[in-house]
C-alpha positions in Angstrom: 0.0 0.0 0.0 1.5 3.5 -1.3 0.3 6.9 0.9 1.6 10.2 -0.8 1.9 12.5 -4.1 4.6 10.8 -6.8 6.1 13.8 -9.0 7.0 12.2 -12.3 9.0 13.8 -15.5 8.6 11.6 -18.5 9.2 11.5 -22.1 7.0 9.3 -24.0 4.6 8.9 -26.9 1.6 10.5 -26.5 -1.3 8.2 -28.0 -4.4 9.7 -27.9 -5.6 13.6 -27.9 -7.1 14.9 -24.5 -10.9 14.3 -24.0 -12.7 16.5 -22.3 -15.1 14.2 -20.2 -18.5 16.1 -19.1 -20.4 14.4 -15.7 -22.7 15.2 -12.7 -22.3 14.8 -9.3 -23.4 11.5 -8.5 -22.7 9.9 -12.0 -20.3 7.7 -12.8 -17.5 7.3 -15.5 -15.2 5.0 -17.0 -12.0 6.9 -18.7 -11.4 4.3 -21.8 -7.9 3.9 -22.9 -7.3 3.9 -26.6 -4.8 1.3 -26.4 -3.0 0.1 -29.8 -0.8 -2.6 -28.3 -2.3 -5.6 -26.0 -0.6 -7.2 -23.1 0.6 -3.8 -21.2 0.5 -5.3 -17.8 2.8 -2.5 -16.4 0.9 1.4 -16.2 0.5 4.3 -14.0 -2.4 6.7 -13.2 -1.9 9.8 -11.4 -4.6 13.2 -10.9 -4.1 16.4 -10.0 -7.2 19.3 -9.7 -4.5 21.0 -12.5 -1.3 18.9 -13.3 -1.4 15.1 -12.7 1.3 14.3 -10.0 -0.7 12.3 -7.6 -0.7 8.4 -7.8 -4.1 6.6 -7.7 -4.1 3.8 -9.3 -0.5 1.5 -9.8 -0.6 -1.7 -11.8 2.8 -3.9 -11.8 2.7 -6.9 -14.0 -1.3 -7.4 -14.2 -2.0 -6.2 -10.1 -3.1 -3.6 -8.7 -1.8 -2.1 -5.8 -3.8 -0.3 -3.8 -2.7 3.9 -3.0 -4.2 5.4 0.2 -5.0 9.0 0.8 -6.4 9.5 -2.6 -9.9 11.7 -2.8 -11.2 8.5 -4.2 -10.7 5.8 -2.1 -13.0 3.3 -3.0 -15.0 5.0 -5.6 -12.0 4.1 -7.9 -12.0 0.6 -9.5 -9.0 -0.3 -12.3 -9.7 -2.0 -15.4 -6.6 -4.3 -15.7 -7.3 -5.9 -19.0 -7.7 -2.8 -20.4 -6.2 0.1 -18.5 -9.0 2.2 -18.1 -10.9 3.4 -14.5 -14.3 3.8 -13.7 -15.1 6.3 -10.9 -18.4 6.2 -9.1 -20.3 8.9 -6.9 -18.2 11.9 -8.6 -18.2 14.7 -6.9 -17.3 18.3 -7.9 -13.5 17.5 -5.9 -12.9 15.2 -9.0 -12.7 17.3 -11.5 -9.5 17.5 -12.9 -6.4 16.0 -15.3 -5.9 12.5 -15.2 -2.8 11.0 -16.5 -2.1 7.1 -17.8 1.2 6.1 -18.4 1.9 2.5 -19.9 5.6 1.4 -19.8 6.4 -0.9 -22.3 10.1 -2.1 -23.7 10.5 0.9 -26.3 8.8 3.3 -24.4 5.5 4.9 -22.7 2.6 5.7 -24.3 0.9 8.0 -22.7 -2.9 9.2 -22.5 -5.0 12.5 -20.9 -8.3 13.0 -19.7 -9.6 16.3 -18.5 -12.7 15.8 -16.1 -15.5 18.5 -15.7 -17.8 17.3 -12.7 -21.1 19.8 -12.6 -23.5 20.2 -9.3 -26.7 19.1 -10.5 -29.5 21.5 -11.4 -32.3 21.9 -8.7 -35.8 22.3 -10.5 -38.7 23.4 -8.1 -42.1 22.8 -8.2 -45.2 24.6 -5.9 -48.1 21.9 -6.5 -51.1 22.4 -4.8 -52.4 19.3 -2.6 -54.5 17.2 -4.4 -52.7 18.0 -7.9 -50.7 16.3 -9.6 -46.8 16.9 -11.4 -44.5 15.1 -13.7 -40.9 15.1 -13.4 -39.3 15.3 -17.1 -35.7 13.8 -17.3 -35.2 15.1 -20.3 -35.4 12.2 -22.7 -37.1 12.0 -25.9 -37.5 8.5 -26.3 -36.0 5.4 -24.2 -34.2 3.1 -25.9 -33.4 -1.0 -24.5 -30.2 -0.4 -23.0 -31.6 2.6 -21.1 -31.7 2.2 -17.3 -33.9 4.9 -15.2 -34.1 5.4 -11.4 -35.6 7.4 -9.4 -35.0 8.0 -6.0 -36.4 10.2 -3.4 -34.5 11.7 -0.3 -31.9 13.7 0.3 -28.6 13.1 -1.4 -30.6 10.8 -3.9 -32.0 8.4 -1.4 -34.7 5.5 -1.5 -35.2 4.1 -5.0 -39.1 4.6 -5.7 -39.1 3.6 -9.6 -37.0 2.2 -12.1 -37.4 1.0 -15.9 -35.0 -1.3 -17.4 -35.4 -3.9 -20.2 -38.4 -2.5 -21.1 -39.8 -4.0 -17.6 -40.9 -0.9 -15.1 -40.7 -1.3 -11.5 -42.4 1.2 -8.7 -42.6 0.5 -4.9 -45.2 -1.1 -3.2 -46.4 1.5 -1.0 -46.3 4.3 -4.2 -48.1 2.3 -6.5 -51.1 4.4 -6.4 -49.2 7.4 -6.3 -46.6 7.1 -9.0 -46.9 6.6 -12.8 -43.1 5.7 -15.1 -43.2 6.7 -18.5 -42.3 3.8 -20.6 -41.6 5.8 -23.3 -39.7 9.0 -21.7 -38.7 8.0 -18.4 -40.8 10.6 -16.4 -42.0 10.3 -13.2 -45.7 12.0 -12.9 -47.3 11.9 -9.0 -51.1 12.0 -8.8 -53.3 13.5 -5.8 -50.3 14.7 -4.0 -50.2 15.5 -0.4 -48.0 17.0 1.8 -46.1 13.8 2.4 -45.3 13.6 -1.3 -42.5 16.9 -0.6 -39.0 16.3 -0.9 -36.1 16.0 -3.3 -36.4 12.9 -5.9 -33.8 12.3 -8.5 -33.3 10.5 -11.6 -30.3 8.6 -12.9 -29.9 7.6 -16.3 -27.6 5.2 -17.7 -27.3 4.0 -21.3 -25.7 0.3 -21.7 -22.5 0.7 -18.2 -22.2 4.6 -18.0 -24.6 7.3 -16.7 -26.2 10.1 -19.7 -27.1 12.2 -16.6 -28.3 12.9 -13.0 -31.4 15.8 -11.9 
């Protein structure tokens, strides 16, 4: 187990161009590695809110070993086979340049990701009791490998609804209360009541990675 920031001067090849990745609080994403060799068992990851000079993520022949005092701690999980990381839970900390370094016998190859983590946007709605509301994510039309939840509570809490392969799902207790969308995703609530305030959100995911969080 490694604790600390690793400063590291390199020449290498550069592989790939920098995307700029675009996520939510709460989302998650995977930074894919455009790899053009196979079998790099040896690469580096490192972060930094500006410059990339702090290690999270070491692999040495195939394993992983596991660096402490990272802002990510568990949230972080490494693709081995193929180099990439998938984050979960992002928060606006994350933002930020990542770094991958692969160390091969002529070289390193080298890629860049810059991170832009948003707060999510807070839409309010007065409804009076006994009305009802929908709650529009957005989408136009779900497709099969779309994956809706909603969740009420703070910080995104209980799951009350979901749709996913073509099958929708609401709580027992709400079933009178709540409608899903098949088609959109929204959320409508009929004959509301004063138990019915709170924060709900929706997460969206298309195939493994999230299109957005309200």
């Amino acid at each position: 187990m490694i604790t600390g920031i690793i400063f590291i001067i390199t020449a290498g090849l550069v592989f790939s161009e920098e995307p700029n990745v675009q996520k939510y609080a709460g989302e998650t994403v995977t930074l894919h590695v455009n790899k053009t060799e196979h079998g790099l068992k040896d690469f580096l990851w490192t972060f930094g809110p500006q410059n990339p000079v702090t290690a999270i993520s070491i692999v040495t022949n195939g394993k992983v070993t596991r660096v402490n005092g990272t802002i990510f701690a568990d949230r972080l999980h490494t693709h081995v086979e193929t180099g990439s990381i998938t984050i979960s839970n992002l928060t606006v900390h994350d933002s930020g340049v990542f770094l991958v370094q692969f160390f091969t016998e002529t070289g390193i190859l080298t890629q860049t990701f810059d991170l832009s983590v948003h707060e999510n946007v807070i839409i309010r709605y007065y409804v009076l009791a006994g009305g009802n509301v929908t709650l529009d994510p957005g989408l136009k039309q779900l497709e099969e490998d779309h994956y809706v939840k909603w969740t009420q509570g703070p910080q995104c809490g209980d799951t009350i609804a979901e749709w996913k392969n073509n099958i929708t799902w609401i709580k027992e207790r709400l079933k009178d209360v709540l409608q899903l969308n098949p088609h959109t995703g929204a959320l409508t609530l009929t004959r509301l009541t004063a138990n019915c305030t709170g924060y709900y959100c929706v997460r969206v995911l298309k195939g493994k990675e999230d299109c957005h969080t309200v």
